[in-house]
PDBQT receptor file of N, H, CA, C and O in Angstrom, charges set to zero:
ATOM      1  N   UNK A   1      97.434 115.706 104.862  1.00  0.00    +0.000 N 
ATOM      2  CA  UNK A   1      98.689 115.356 104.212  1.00  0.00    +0.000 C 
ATOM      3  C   UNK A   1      99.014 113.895 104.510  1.00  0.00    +0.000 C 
ATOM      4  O   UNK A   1      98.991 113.309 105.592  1.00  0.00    +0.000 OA
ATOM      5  N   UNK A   2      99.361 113.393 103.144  1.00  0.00    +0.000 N 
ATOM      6  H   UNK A   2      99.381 113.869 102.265  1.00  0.00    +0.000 HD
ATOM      7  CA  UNK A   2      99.834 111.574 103.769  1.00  0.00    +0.000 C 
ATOM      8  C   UNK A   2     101.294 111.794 103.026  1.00  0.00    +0.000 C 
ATOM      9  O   UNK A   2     101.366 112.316 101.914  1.00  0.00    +0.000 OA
ATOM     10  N   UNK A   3     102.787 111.204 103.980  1.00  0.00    +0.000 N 
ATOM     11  H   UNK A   3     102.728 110.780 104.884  1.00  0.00    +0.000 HD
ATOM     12  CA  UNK A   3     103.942 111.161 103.408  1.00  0.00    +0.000 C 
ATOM     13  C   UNK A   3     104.199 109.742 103.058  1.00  0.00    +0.000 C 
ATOM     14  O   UNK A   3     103.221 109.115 103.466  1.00  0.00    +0.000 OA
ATOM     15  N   UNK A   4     104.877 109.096 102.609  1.00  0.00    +0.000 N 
ATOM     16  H   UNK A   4     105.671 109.606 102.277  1.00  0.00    +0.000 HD
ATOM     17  CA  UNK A   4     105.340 108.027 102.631  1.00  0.00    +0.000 C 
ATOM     18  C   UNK A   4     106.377 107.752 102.099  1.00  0.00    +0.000 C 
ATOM     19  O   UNK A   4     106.432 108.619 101.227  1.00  0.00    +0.000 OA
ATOM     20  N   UNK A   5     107.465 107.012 101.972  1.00  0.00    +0.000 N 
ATOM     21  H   UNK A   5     107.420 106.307 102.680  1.00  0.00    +0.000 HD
ATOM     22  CA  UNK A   5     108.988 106.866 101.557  1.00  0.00    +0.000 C 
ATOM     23  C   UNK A   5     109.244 105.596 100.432  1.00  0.00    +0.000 C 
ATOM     24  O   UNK A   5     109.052 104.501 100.961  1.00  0.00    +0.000 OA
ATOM     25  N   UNK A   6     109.500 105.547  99.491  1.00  0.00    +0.000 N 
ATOM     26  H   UNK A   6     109.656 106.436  99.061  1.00  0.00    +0.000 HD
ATOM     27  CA  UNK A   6     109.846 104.258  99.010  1.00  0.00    +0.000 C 
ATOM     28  C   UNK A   6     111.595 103.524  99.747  1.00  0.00    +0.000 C 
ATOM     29  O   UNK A   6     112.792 103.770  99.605  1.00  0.00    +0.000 OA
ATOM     30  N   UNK A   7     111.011 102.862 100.284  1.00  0.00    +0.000 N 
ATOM     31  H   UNK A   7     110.038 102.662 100.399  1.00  0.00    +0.000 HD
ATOM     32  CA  UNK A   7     112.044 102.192 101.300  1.00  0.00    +0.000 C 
ATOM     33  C   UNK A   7     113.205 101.739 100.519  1.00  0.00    +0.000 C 
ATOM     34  O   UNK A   7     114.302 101.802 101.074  1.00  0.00    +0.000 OA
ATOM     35  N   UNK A   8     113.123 101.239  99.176  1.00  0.00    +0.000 N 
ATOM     36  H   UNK A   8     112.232 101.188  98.725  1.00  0.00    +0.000 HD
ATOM     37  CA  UNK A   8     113.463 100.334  98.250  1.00  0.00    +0.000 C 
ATOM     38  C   UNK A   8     114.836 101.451  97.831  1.00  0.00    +0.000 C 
ATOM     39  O   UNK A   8     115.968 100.987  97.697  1.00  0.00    +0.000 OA
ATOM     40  N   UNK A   9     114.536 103.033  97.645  1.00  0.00    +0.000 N 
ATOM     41  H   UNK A   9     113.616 103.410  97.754  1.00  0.00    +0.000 HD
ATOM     42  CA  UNK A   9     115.310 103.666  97.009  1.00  0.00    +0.000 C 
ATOM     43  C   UNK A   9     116.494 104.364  98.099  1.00  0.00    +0.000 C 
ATOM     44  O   UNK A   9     117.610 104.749  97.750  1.00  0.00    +0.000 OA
ATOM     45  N   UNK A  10     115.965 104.412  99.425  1.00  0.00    +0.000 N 
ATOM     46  H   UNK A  10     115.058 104.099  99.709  1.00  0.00    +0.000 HD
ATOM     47  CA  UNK A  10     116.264 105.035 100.645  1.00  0.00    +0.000 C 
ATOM     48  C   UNK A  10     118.015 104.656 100.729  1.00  0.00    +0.000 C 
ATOM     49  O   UNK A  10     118.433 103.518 100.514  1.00  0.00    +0.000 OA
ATOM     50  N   UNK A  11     118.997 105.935 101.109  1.00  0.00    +0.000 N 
ATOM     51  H   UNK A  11     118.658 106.859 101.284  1.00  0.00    +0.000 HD
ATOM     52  CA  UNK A  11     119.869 105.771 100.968  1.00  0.00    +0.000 C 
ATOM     53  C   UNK A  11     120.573 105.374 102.278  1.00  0.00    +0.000 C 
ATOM     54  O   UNK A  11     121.695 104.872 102.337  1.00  0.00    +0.000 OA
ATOM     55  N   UNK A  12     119.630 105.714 103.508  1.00  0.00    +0.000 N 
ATOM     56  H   UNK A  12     118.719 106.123 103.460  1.00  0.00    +0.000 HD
ATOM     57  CA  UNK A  12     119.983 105.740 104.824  1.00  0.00    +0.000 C 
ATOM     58  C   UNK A  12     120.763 106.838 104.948  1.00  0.00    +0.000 C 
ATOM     59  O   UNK A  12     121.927 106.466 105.098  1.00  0.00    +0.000 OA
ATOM     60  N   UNK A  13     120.624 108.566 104.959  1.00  0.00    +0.000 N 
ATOM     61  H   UNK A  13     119.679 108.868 104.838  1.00  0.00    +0.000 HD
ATOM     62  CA  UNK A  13     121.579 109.502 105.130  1.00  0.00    +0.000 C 
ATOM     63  C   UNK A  13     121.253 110.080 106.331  1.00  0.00    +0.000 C 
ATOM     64  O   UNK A  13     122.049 110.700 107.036  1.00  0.00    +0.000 OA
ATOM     65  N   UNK A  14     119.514 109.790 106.697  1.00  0.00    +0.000 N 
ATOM     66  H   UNK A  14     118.867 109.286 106.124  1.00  0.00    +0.000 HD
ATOM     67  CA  UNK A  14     118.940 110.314 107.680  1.00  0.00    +0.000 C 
ATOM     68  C   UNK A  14     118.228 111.794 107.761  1.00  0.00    +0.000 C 
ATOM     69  O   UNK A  14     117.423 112.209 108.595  1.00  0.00    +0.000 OA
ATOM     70  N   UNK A  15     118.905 112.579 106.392  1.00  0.00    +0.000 N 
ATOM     71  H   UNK A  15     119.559 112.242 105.714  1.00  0.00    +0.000 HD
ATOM     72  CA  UNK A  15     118.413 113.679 106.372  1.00  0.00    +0.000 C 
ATOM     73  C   UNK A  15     116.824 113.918 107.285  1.00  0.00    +0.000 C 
ATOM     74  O   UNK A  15     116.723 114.449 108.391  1.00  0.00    +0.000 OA
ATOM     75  N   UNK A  16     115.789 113.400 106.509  1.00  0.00    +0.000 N 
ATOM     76  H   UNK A  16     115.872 112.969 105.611  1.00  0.00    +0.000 HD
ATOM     77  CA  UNK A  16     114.427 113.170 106.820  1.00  0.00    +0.000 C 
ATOM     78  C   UNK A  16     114.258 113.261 108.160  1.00  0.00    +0.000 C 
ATOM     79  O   UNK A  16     113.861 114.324 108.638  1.00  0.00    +0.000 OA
ATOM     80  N   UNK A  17     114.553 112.077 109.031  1.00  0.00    +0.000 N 
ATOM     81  H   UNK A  17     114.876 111.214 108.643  1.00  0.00    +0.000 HD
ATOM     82  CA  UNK A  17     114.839 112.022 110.460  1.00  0.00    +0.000 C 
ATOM     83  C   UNK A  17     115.266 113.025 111.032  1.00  0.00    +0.000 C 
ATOM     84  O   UNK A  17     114.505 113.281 111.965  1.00  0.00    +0.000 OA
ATOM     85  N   UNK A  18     116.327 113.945 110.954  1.00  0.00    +0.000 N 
ATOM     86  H   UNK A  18     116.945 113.737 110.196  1.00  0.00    +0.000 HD
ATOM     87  CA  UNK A  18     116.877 114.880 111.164  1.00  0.00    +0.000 C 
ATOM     88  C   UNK A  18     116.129 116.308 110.871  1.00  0.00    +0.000 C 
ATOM     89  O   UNK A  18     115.770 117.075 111.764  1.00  0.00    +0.000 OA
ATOM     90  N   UNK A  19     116.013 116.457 109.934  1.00  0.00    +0.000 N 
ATOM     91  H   UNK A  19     116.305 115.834 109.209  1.00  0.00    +0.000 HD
ATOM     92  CA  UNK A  19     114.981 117.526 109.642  1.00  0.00    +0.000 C 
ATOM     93  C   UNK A  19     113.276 117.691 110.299  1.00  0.00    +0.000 C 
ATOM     94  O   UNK A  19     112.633 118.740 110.291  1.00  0.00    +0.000 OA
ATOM     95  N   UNK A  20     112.772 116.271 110.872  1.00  0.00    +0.000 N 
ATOM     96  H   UNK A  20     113.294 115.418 110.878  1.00  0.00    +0.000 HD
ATOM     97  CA  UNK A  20     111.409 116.213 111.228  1.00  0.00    +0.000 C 
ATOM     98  C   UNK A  20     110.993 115.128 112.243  1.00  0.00    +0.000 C 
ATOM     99  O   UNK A  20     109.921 114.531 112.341  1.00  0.00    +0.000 OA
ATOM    100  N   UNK A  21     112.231 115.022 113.044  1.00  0.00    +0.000 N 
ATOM    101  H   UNK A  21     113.102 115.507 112.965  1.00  0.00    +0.000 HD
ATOM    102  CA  UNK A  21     112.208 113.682 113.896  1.00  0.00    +0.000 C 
ATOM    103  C   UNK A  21     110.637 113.439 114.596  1.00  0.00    +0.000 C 
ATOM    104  O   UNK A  21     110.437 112.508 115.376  1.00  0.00    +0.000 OA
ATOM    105  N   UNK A  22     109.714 114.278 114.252  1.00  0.00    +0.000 N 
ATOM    106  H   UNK A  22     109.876 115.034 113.618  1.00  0.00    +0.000 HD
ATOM    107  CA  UNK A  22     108.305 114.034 114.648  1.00  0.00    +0.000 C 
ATOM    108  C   UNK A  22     107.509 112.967 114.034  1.00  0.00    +0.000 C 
ATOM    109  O   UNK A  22     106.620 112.341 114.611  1.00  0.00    +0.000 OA
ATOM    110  N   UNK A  23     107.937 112.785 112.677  1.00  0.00    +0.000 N 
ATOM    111  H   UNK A  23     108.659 113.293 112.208  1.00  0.00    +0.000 HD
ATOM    112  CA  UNK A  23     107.159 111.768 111.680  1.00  0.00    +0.000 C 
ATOM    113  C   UNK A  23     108.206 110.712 111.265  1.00  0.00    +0.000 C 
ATOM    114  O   UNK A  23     108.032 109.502 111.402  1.00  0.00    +0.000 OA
ATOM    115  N   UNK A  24     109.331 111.298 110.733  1.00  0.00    +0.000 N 
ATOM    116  H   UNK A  24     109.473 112.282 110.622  1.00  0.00    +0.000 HD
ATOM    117  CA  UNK A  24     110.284 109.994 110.562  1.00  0.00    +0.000 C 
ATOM    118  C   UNK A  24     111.217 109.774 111.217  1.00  0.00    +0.000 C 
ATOM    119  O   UNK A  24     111.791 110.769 111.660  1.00  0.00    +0.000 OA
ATOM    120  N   UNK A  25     111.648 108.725 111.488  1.00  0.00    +0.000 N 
ATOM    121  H   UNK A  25     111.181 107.917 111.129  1.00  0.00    +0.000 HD
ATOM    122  CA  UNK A  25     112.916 108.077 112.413  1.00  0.00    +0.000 C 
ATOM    123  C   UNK A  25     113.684 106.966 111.259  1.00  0.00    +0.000 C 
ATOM    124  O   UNK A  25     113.164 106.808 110.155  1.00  0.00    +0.000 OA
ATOM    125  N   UNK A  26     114.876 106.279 111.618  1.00  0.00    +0.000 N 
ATOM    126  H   UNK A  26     115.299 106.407 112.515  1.00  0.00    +0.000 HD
ATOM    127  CA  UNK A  26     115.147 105.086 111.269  1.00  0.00    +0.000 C 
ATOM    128  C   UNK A  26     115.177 104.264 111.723  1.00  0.00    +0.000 C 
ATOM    129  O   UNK A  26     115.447 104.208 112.923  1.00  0.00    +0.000 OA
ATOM    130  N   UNK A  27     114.845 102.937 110.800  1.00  0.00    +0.000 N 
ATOM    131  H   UNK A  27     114.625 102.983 109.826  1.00  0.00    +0.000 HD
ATOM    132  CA  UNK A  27     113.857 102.026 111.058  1.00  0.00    +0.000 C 
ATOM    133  C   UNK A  27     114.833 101.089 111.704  1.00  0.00    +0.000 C 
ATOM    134  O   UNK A  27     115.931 101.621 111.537  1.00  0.00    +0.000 OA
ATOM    135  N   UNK A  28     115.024  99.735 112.491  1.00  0.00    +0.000 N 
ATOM    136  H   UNK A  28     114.132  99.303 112.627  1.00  0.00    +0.000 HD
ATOM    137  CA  UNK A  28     116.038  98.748 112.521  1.00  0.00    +0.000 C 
ATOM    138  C   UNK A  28     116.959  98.304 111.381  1.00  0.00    +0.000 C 
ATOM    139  O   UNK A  28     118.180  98.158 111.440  1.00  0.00    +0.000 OA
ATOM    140  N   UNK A  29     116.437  98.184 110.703  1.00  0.00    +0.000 N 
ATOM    141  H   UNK A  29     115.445  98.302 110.655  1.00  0.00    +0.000 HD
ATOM    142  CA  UNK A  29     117.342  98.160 109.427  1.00  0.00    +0.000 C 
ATOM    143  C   UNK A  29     117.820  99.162 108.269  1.00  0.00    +0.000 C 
ATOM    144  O   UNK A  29     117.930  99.165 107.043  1.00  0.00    +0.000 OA
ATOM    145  N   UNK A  30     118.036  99.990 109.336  1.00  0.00    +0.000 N 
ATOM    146  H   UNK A  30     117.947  99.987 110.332  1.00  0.00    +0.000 HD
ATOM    147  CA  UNK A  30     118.992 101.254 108.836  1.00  0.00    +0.000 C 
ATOM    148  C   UNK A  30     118.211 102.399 107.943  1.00  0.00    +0.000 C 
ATOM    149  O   UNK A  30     118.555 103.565 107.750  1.00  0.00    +0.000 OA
ATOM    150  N   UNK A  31     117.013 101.671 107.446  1.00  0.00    +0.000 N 
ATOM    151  H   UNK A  31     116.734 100.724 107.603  1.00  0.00    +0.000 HD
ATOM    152  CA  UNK A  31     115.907 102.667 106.379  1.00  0.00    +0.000 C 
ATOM    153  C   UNK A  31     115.297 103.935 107.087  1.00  0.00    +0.000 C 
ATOM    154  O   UNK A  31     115.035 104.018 108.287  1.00  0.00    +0.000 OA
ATOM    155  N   UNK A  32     115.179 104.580 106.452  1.00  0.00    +0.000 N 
ATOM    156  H   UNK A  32     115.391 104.513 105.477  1.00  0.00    +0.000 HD
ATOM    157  CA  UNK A  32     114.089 105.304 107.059  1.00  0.00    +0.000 C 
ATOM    158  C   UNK A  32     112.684 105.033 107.154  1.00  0.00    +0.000 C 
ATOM    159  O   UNK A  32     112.352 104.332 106.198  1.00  0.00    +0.000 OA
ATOM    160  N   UNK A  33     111.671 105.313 107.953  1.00  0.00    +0.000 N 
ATOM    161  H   UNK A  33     111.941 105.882 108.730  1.00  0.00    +0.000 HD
ATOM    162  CA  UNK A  33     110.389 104.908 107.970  1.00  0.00    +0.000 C 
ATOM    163  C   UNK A  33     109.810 106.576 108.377  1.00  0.00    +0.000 C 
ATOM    164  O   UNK A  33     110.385 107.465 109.005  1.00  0.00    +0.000 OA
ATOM    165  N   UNK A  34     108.554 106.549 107.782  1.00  0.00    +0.000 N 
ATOM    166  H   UNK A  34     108.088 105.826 107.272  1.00  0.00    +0.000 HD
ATOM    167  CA  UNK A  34     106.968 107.162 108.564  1.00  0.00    +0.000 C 
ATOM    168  C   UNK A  34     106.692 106.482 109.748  1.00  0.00    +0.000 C 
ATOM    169  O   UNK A  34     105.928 105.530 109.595  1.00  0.00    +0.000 OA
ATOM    170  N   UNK A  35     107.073 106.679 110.848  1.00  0.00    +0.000 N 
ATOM    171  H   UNK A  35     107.694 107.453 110.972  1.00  0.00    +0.000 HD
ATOM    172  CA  UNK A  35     106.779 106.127 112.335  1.00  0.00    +0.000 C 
ATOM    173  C   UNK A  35     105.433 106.848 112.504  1.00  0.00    +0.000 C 
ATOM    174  O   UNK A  35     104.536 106.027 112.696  1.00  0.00    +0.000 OA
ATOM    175  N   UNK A  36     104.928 108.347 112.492  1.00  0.00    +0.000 N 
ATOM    176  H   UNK A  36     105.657 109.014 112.336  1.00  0.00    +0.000 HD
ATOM    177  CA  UNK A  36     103.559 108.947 112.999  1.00  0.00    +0.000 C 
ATOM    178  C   UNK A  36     103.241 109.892 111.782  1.00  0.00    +0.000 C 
ATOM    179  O   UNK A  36     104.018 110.298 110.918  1.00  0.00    +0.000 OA
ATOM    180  N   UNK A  37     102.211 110.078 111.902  1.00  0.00    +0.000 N 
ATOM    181  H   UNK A  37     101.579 109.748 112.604  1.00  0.00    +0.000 HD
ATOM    182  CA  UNK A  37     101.660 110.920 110.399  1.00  0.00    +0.000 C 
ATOM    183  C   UNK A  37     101.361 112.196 110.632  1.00  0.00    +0.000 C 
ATOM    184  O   UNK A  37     100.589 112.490 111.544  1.00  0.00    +0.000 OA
ATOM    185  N   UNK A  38     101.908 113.088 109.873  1.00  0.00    +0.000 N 
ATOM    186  H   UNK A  38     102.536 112.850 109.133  1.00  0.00    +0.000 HD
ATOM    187  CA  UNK A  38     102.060 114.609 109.942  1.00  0.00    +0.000 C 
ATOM    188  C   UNK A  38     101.033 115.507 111.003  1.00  0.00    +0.000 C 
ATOM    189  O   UNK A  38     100.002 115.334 111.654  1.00  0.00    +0.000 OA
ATOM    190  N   UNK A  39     101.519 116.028 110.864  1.00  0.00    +0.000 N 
ATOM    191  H   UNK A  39     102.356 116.169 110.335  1.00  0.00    +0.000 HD
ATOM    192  CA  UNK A  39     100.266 116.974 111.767  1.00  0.00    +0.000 C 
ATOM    193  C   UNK A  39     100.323 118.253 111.061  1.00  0.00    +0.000 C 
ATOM    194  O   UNK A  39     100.991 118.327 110.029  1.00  0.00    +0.000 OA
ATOM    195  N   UNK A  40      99.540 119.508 111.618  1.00  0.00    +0.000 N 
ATOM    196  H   UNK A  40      98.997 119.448 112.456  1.00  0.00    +0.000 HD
ATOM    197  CA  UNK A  40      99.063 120.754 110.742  1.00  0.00    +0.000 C 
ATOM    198  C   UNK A  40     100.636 121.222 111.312  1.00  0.00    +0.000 C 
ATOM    199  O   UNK A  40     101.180 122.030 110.558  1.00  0.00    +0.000 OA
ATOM    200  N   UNK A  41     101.428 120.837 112.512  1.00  0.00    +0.000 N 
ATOM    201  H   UNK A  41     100.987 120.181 113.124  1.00  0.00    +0.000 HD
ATOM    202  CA  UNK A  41     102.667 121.519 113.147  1.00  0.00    +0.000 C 
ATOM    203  C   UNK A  41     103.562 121.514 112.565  1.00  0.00    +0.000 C 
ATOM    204  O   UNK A  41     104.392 122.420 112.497  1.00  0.00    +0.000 OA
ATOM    205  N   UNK A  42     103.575 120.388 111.971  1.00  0.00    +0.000 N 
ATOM    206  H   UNK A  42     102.901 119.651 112.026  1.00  0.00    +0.000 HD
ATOM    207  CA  UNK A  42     104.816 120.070 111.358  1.00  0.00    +0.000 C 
ATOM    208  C   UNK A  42     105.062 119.454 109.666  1.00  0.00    +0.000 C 
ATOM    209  O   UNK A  42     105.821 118.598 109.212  1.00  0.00    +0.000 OA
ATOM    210  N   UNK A  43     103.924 120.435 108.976  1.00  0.00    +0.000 N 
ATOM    211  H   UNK A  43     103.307 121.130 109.344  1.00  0.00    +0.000 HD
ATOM    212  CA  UNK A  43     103.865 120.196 107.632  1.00  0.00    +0.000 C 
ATOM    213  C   UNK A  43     104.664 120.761 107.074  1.00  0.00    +0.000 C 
ATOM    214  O   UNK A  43     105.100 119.902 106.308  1.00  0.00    +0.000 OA
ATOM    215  N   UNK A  44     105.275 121.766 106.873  1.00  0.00    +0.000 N 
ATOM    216  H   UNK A  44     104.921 122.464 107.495  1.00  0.00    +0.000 HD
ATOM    217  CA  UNK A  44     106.713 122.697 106.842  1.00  0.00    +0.000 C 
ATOM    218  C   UNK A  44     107.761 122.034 106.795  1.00  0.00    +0.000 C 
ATOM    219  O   UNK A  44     108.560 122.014 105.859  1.00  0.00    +0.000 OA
ATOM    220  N   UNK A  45     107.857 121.162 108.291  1.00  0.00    +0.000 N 
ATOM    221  H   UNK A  45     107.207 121.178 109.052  1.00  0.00    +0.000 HD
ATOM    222  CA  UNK A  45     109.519 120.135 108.290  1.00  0.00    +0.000 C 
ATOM    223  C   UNK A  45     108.836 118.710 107.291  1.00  0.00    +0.000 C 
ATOM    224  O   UNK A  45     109.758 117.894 107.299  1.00  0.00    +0.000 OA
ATOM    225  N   UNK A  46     108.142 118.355 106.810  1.00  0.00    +0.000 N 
ATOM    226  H   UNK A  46     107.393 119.018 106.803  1.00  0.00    +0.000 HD
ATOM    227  CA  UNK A  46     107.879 117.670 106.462  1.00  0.00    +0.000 C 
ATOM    228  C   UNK A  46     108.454 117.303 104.740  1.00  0.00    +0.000 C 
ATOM    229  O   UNK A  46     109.055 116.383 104.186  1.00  0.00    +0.000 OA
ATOM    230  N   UNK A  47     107.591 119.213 104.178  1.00  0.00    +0.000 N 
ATOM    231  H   UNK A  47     107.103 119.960 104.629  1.00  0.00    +0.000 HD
ATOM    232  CA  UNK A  47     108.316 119.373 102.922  1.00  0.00    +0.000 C 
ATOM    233  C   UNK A  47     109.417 119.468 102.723  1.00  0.00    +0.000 C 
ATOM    234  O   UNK A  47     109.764 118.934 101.670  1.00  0.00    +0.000 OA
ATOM    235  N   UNK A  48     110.488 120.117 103.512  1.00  0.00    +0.000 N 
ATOM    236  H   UNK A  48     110.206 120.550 104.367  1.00  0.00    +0.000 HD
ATOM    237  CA  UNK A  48     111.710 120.180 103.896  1.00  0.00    +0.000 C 
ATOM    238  C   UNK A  48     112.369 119.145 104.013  1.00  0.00    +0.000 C 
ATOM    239  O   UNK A  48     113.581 119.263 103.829  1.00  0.00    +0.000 OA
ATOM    240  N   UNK A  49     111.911 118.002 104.299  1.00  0.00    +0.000 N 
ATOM    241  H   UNK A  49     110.927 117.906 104.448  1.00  0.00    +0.000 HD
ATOM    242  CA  UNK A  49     112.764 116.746 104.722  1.00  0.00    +0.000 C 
ATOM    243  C   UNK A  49     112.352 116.071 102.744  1.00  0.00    +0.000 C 
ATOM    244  O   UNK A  49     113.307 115.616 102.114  1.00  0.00    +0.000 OA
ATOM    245  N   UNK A  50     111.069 116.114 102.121  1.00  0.00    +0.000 N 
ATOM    246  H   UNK A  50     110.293 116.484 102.633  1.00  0.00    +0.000 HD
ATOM    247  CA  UNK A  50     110.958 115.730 101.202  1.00  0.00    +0.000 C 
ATOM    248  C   UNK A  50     111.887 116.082 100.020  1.00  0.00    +0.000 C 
ATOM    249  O   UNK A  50     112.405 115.348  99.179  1.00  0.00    +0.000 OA
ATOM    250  N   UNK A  51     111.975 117.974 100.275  1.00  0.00    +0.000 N 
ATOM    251  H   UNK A  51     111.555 118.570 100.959  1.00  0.00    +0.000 HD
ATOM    252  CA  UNK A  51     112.608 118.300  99.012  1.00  0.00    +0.000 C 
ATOM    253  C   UNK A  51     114.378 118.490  98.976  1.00  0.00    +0.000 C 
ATOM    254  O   UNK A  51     115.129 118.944  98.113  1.00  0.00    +0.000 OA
ATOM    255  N   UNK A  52     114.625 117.902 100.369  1.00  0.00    +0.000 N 
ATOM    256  H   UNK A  52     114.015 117.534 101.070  1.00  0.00    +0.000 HD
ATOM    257  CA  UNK A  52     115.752 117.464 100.873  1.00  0.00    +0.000 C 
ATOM    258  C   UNK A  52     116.838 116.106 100.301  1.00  0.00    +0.000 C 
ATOM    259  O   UNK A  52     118.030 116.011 100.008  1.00  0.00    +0.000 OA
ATOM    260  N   UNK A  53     115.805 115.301 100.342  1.00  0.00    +0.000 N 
ATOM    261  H   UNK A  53     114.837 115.378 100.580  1.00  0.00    +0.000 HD
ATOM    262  CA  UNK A  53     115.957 113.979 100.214  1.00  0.00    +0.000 C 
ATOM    263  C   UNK A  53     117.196 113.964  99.128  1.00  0.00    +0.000 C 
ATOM    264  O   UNK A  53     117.213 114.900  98.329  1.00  0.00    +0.000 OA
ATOM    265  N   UNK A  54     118.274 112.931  99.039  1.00  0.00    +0.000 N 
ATOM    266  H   UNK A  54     118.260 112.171  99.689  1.00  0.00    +0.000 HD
ATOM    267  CA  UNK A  54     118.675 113.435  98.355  1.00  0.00    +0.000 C 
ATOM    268  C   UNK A  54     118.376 112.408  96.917  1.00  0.00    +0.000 C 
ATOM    269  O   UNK A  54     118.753 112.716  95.786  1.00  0.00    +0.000 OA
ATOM    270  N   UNK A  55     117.726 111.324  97.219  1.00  0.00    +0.000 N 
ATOM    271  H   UNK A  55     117.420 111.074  98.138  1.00  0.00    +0.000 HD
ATOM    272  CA  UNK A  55     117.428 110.592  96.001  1.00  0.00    +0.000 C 
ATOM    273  C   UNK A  55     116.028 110.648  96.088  1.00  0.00    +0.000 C 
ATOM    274  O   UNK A  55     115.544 109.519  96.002  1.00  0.00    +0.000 OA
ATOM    275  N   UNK A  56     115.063 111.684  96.248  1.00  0.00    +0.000 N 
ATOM    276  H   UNK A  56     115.456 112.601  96.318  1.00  0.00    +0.000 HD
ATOM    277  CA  UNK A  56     113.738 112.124  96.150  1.00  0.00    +0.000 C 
ATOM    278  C   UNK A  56     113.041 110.611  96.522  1.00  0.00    +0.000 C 
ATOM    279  O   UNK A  56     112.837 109.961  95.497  1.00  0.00    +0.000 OA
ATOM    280  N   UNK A  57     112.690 110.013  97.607  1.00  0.00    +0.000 N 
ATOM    281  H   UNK A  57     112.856 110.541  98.440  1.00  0.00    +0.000 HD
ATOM    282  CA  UNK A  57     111.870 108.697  98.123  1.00  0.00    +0.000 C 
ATOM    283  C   UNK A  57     111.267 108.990  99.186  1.00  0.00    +0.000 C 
ATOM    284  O   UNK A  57     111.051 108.243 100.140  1.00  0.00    +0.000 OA
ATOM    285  N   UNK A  58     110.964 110.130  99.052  1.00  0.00    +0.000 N 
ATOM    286  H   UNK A  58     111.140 110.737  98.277  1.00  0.00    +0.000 HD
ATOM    287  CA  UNK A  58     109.669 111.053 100.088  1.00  0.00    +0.000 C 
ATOM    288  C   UNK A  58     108.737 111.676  99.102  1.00  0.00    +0.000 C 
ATOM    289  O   UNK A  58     108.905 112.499  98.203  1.00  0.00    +0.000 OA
ATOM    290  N   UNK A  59     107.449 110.865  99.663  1.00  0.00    +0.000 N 
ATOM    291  H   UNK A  59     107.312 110.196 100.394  1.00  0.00    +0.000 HD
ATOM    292  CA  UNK A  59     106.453 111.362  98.309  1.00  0.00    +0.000 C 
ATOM    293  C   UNK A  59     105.100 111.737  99.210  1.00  0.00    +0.000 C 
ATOM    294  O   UNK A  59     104.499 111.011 100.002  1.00  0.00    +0.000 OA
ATOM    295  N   UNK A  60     104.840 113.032  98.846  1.00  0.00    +0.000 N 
ATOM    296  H   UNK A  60     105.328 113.621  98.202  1.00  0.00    +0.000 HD
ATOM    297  CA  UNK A  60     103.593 113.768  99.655  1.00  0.00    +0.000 C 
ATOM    298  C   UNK A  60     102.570 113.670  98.816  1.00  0.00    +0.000 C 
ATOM    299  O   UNK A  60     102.849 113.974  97.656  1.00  0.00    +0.000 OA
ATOM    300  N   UNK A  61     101.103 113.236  99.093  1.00  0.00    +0.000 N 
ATOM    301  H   UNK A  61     100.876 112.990 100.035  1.00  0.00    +0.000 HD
ATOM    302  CA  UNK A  61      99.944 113.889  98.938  1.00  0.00    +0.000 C 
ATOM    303  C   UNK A  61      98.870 114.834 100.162  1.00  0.00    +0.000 C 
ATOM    304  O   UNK A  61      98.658 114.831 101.374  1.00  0.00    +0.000 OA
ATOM    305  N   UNK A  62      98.320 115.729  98.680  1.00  0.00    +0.000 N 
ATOM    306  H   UNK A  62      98.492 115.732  97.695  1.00  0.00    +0.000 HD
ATOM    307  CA  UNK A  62      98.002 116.466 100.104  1.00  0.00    +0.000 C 
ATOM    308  C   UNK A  62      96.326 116.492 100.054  1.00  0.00    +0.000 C 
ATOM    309  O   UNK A  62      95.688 116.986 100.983  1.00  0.00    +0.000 OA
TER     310      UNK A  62
């Protein structure tokens, strides 16, 4: 699985972070980022934080 965020659209609500603080955090400038890349543990909070989002800028391939 590779996640990645378009930073550009990111609202800063944190959902993501919150839902999967294993892979994403926020970044210094308030964005969210992919800090570490999924694991088989935490592919579940992963989709969850994606289909969460609330302006969809979490984009999975798998």
């Amino acid at each position: 699985m590779k996640v990645m965020i378009d930073r550009d659209g990111c609202i800063s609500c944190g959902l993501c972070a919150g839902t999967c603080p294993e892979v994403f955090q926020m970044a210094d400038d308030g964005l969210a980022e992919v800090y570490r890349a999924p694991t088989g543990e935490n592919e579940e909070q992963v989709r969850m934080a994606a289909d969460g989002c609330p302006v969809a800028v979490i984009h999975i391939e798998d």
